[in-house]
C-alpha positions as CSV (number, residue, x, y, z in Angstrom):
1,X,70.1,54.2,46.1
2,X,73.6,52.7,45.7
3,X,76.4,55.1,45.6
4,X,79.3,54.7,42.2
5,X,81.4,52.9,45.2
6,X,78.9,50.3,45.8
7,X,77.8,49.5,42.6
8,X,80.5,49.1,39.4
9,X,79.3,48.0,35.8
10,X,79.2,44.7,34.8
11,X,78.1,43.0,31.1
12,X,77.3,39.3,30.4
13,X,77.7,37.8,27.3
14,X,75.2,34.8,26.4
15,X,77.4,32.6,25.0
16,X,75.5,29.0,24.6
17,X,78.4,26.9,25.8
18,X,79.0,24.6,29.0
19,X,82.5,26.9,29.1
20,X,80.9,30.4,29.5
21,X,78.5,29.2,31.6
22,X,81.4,28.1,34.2
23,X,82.9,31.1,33.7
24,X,79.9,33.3,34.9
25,X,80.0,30.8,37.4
26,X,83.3,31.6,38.3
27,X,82.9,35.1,38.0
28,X,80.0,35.7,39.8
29,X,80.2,32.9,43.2
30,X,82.4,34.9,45.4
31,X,79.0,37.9,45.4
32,X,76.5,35.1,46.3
33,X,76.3,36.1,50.0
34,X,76.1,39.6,51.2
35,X,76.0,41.2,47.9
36,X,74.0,39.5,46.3
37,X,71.5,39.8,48.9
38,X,71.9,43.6,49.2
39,X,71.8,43.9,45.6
40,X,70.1,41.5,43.7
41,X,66.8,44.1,43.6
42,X,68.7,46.6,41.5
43,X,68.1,46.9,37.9
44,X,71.6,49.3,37.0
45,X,70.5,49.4,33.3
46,X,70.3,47.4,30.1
47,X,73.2,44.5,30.2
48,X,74.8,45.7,33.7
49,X,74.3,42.8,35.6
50,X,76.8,43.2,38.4
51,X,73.9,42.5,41.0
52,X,72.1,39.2,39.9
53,X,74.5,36.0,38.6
54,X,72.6,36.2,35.0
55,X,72.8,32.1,35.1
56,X,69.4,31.8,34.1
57,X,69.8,30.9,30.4
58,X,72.6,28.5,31.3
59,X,70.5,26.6,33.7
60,X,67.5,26.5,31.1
61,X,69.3,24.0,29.2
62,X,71.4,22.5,32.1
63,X,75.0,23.6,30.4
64,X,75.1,24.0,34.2
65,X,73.5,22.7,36.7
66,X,71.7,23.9,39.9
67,X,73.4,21.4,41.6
68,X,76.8,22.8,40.4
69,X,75.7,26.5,41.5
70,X,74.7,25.3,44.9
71,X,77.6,23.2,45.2
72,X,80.2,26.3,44.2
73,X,78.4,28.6,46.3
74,X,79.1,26.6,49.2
75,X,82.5,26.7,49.0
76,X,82.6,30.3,49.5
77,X,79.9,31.0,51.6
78,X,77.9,28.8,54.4
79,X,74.1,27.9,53.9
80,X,73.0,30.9,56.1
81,X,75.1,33.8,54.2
82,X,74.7,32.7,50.9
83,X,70.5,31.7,51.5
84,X,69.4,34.0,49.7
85,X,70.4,33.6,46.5
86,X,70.6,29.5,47.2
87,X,66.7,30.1,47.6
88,X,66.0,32.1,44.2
89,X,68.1,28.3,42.4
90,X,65.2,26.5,44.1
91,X,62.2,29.0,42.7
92,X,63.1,28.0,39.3
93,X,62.8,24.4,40.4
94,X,59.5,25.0,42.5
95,X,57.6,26.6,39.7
96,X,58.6,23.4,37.2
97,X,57.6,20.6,39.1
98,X,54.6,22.6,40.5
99,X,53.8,22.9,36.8
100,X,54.5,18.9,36.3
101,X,51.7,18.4,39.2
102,X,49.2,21.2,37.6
103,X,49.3,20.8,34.0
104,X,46.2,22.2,32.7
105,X,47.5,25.1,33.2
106,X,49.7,25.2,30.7
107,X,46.9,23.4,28.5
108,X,44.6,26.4,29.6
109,X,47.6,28.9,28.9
110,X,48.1,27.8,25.6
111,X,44.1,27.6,24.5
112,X,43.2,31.4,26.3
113,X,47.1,32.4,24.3
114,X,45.6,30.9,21.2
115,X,42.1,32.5,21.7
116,X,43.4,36.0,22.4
117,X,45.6,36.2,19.8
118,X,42.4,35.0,17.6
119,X,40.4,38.2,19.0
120,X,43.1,40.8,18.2
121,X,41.8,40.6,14.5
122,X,38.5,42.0,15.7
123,X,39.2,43.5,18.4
124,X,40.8,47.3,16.9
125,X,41.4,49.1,20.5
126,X,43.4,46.3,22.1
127,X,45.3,45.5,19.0
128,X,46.6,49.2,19.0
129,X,47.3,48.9,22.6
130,X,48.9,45.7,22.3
131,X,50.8,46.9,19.0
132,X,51.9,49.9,21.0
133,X,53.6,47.5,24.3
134,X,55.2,45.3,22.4
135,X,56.9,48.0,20.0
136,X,57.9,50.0,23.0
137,X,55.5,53.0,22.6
138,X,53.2,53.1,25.6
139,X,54.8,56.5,26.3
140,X,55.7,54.7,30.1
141,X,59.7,55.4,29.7
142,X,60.8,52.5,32.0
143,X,58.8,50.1,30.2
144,X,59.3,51.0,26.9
145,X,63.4,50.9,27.7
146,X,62.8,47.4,29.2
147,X,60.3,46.7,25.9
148,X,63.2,47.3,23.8
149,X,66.4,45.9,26.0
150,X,64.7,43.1,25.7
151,X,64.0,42.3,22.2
152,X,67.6,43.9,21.7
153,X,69.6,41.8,25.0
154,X,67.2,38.6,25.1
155,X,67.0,39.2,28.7
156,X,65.6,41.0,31.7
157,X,66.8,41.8,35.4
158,X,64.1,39.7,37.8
159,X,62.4,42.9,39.2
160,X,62.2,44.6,36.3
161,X,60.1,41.3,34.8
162,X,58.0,42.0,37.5
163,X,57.7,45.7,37.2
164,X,56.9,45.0,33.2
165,X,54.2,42.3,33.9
166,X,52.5,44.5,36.6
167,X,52.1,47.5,34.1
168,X,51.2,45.2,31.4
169,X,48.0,44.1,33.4
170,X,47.0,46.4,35.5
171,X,47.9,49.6,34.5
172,X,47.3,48.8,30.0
173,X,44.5,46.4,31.0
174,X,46.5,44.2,28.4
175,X,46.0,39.9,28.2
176,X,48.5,38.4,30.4
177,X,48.6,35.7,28.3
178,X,49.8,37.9,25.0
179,X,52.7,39.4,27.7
180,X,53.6,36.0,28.5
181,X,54.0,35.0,25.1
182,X,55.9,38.3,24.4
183,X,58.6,37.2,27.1
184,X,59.1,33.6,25.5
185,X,59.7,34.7,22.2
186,X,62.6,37.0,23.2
187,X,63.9,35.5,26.7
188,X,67.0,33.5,25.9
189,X,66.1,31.8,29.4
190,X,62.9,32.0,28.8
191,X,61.0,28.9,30.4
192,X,57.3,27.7,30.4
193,X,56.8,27.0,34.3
194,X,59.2,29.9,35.4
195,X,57.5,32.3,32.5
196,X,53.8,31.3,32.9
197,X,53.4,31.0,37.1
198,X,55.5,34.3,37.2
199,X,53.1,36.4,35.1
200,X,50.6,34.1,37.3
201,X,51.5,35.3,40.1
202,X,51.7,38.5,39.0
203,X,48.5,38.9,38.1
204,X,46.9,37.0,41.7
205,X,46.2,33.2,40.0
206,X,49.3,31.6,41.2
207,X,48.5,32.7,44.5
208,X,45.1,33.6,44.4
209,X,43.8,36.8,44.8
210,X,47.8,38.2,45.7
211,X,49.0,40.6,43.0
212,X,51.9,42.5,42.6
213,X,51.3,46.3,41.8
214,X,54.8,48.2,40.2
215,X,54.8,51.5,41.7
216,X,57.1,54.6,41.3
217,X,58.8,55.1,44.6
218,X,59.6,51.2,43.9
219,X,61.0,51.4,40.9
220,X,62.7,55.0,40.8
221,X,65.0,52.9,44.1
222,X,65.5,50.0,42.9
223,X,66.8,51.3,39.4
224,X,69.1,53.8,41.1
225,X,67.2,56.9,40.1
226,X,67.3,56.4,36.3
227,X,63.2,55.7,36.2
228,X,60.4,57.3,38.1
229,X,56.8,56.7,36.0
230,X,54.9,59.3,38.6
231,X,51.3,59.5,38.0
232,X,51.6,56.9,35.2
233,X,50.8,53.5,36.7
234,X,47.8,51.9,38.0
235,X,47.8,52.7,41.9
236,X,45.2,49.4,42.3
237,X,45.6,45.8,41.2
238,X,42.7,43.7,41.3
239,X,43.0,40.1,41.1
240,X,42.7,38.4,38.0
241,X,40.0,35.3,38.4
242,X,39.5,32.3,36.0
243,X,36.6,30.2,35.4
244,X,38.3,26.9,35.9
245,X,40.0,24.8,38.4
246,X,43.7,23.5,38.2
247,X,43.6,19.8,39.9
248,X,46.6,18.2,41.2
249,X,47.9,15.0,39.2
250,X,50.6,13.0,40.8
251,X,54.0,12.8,39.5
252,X,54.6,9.3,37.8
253,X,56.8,7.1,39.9
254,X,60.7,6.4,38.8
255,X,61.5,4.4,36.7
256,X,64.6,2.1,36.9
257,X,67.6,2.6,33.8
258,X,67.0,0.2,31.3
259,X,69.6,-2.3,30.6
260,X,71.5,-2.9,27.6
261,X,72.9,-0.7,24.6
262,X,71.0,2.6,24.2
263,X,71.1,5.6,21.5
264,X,70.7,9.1,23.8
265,X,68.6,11.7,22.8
266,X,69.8,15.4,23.6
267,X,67.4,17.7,23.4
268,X,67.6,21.9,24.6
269,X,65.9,21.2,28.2
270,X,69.0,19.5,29.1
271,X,72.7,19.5,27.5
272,X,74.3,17.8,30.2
273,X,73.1,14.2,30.2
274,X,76.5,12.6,30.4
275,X,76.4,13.9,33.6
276,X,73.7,11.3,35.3
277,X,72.8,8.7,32.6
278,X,75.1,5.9,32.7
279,X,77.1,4.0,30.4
280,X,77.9,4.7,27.3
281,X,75.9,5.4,24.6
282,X,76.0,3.2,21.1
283,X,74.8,6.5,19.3
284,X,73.7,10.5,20.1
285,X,71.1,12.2,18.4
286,X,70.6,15.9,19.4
287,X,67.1,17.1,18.2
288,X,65.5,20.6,18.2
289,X,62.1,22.0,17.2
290,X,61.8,23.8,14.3
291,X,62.1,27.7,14.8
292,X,58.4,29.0,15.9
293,X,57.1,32.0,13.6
294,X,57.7,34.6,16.3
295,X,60.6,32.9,18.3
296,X,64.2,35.7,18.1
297,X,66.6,35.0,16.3
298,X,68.8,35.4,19.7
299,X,66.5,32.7,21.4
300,X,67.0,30.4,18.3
301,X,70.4,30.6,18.5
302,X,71.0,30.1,21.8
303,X,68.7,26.7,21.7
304,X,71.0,25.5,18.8
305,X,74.1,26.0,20.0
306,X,73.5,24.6,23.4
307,X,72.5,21.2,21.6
308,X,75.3,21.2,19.6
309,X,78.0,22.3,22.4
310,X,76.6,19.5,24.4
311,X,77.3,16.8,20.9
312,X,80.7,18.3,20.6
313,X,81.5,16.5,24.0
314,X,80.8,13.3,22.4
315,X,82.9,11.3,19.2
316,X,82.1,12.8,15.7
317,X,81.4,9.9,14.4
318,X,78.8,8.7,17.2
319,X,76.9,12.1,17.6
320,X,74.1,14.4,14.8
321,X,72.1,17.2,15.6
322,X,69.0,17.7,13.7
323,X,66.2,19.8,13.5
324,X,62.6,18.5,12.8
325,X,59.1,19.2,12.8
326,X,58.4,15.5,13.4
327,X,60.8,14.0,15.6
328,X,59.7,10.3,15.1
329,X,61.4,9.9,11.4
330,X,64.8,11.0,13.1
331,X,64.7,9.3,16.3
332,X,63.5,5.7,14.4
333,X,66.8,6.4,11.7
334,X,69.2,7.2,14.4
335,X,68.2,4.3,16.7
336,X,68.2,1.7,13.2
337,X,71.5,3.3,12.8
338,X,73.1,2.3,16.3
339,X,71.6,-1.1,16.2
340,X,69.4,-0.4,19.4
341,X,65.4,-0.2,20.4
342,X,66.0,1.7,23.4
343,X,66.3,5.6,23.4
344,X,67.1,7.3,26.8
345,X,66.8,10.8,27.2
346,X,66.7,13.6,30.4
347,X,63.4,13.9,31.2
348,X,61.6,17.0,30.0
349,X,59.0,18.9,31.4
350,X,55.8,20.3,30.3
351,X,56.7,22.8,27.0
352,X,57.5,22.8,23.0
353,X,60.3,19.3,23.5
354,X,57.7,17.4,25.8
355,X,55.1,18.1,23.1
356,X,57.5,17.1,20.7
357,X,58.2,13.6,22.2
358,X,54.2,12.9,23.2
359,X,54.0,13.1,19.8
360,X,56.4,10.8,19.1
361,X,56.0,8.3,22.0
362,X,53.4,6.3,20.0
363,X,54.7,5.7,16.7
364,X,58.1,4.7,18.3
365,X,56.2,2.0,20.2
366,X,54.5,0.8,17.2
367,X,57.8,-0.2,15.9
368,X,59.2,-1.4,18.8
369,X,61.2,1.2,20.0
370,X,61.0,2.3,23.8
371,X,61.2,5.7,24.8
372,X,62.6,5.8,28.7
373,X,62.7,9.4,30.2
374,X,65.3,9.6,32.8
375,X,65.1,12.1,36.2
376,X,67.9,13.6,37.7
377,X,67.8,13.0,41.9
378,X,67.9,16.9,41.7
379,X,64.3,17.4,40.8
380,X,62.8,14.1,42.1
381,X,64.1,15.8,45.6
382,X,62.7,18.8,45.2
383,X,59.5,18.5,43.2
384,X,57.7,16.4,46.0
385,X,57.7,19.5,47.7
386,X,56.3,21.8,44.9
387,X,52.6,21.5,45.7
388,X,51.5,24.4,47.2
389,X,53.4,27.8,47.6
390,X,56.9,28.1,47.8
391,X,57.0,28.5,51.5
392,X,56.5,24.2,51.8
393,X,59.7,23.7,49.6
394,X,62.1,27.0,51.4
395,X,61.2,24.9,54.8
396,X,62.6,21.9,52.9
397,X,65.7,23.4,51.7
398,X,68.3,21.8,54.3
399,X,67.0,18.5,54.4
400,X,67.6,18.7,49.9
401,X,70.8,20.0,50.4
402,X,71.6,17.2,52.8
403,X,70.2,14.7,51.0
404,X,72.4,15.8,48.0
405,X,75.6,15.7,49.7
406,X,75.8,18.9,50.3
407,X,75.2,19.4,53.8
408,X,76.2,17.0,57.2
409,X,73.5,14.6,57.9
C-alpha cells in the first residue's frame, strides 16, 4: 500500500486534440522510469491517474504517436530505466498486428457478439445477470464503481480492466464477448485488437489455457485499501475453449507511394498523416462512421474531434470532414473535386474504418479511382514480430528501437 507521501492525486482530462495530448506527454515523461514502474499497478480511484501516463486514447488515433512517446521518454531516462513502461507502448502494437496476421478472430468475435446478443431475448436468467453488470448492480462493490466510472470517465486504469474482465467471466459466468462489447462502447481508447485479445487473454484463448483470476488480497493492494471483494469472487478460472482454429495469414507486402497529385483521406485510426505521407495533398477529406446505436456519447465525441483537430492543421479551403454510412459517394465527390484518381490514406487495421473502406474499395475501382493504404515504418517494424506471444517481440525491442533511430547501431 502506498503511503499519502508516495502517491498525490492526479486527473486527466480527454481533450481530443494533438495539443493536450503533448501536454500529458509533457506532464507525465519525467515518471516513466522508476515510478512508473513502481506504480503503474495502482488503481488510486476514478480519474486519479497519477500512476499510469493515460495516453491511450491519444495514441488510438495517432494525435500522438508511439514513436513520439518512445522518443520523449528517452530523453529523460535510458532504455533500461524507463523499459517498463517503453514495453507496455509496444503491447498495444503487438496485439494489432497480431490481429492483422489472425483475422478471423475478429470475424469470429463479431459473429459469437452478434449471436449472443441474439440469445439474450430468450435467454431470461443471463439477461438479468447481464442487465445487472452492465448497470452496476452485481452487488461486487469494486466492480460496480469501475461499472459506473466507466460509463461516467470513458476510461479505465489497466489492472482494474483486468480485474473487471476476470469477474465478468469467471466469477458472473457472463459472455466475454457481451463484456468486450461493453468496453468498446464506453472506452474513449477503446481499440479492437487491444480490447478483443485482452478479454482473450483473460479468459485463456489468447494464450491458451492461461487465465487471469482477480482475487481480493490483489485487488484490496493494488487499489490502496479502498476495495477488498472477500468471499465474493470466483477462487478458480477455468479456461475458456473454442471450437475453431485461428490460422495465420501473412501480412501483404509494401507498397511503394504512388506518384502524382493525391486527395488524403483522414480517418479516426490515424490523425497524424502529415506526419509520414509525403507531399502535398491537392485535397483532404476527413471521414467518420456514423455513430453505432450503443457507442457513448463521450466515445463519439472524442472520434469527431480528433478528425477534425487533425483537418484544422490543413487550409480551410482544401480540407471537409464528413460523416457517412457509405463512404464511397464522399470519397468519389471529394477526389472529382481535387481533380485526382488517387486517394492515399494511413493504413487502418482490422475494425469499424477498415470495414468501412472494404466496402468502398470496389466501387472506387469501378470508376477508376485507386485506393493506396500507406504503413508507417513504425508498425511494419514491429508487426513482423507479432506472431506468437509477446515475449518474440519484448526480445526484439532494441533492435526496433535501433532501427528507428532511436538507439546506436
Amino acid at each position: 500500500m502506498l503511503s499519502k507521501a508516495q502517491h498525490q492525486i492526479e486527473t486527466v482530462t480527454f481533450e481530443p486534440t494533438r495539443l493536450a495530448g503533448l501536454e500529458r506527454l509533457e506532464e507525465f515523461v519525467s515518471r516513466t522510469g522508476a515510478h512508473y514502474s513502481s506504480q503503474r499497478h495502482y488503481d488510486f480511484g476514478s480519474g486519479d491517474h497519477s500512476g499510469v501516463s493515460a495516453l491511450s486514447a491519444w495514441i488510438k488515433h495517432r494525435l500522438i504517436t508511439e514513436e513520439e512517446i518512445i522518443a520523449k521518454t528517452l530523453t529523460h531516462h535510458n532504455l533500461s530505466t524507463s523499459m517498463k513502461f517503453i514495453q507496455e507502448v509496444f503491447w498495444r502494437s503487438y496485439f494489432k498486428g497480431w490481429m492483422q496476421q489472425h483475422p478471423s478472430v475478429w470475424r469470429s468475435y463479431q459473429n459469437n457478439l452478434a449471436l449472443t446478443l441474439e440469445s439474450l431475448d430468450s435467454d431470461k436468467a443471463c439477461k438479468a445477470n447481464y442487465d445487472e453488470a452492465i448497470d452496476g448492480r452485481t452487488g461486487i462493490a469494486c466492480f460496480d464503481h469501475w461499472c459506473n466510472e466507466l460509463k461516467s470517465k470513458g476510461y479505465l486504469h489497466n489492472h482494474a480492466r483486468m480485474w473487471f474482465a476476470s469477474i465478468w467471466i469467471f466469477t458472473l459466468r457472463l459472455p466475454w464477448e457481451l463484456g468486450a462489447d461493453f468496453f468498446l462502447t464506453h472506452l474513449i481508447d477503446g481499440d479492437a485488437a487491444a480490447n478483443t485479445l485482452s478479454w482473450r487473454w483473460v479468459g485463456g484463448l489468447h494464450t491458451k489455457g492461461k487465465t487471469y483470476l482477480a482475487s481480493a488480497p490483489n485487488i484490496a493492494k493494488f487499489t490502496n485499501g479502498r476495495f477488498e471483494p472477500l468471499g465474493q469472487l470466483s477462487l478458480t478460472a477455468e479456461p475458456l475453449v473454442e471450437k475453431v482454429d485461428h490460422p495465420t495469414v501473412l501480412l501483404p507486402p509494401i507498397q511503394a507511394m504512388p506518384e502524382g497529385d493525391y486527395l488524403l483521406l483522414i480517418t479516426p485510426q490515424d490523425c497524424q498523416a502529415e506526419t509520414f505521407i509525403s507531399g502535398t495533398p491537392a485535397g483532404v477529406l476527413g471521414l467518420l462512421p456514423p455513430a453505432q446505436s450503443k457507442q457513448s456519447q463521450q466515445v463519439r465525441s472524442f472520434e469527431y474531434g480528433a478528425v477534425a483537430d487533425a483537418i484544422s492543421r490543413f487550409p480551410k479551403k482544401m480540407a471537409t470532414v464528413t460523416v457517412a454510412q457509405d463512404w464511397t459517394i464522399p470519397l468519389i465527390k471529394a477526389s472529382q473535386k481535387a481533380g485526382t484518381n488517387q486517394i492515399i490514406t494511413p493504413a487502418t487495421t482490422l475494425g469499424p474504418v477498415a470495414a468501412q473502406l472494404d466496402a468502398a474499395e470496389a466501387e472506387l475501382a469501378r470508376v477508376g479511382i485507386n485506393l493506396h493504404q500507406h504503413q508507417r515504418t513504425y508498425d511494419t517494424l514491429t508487426w513482423q514480430y507479432a506472431t506468437k506471444g509477446f515475449f518474440k517481440l519484448k526480445k526484439k525491442i532494441p533492435n526496433i528501437l535501433r532501427d528507428l533511430g532511436f538507439l546506436d547501431a
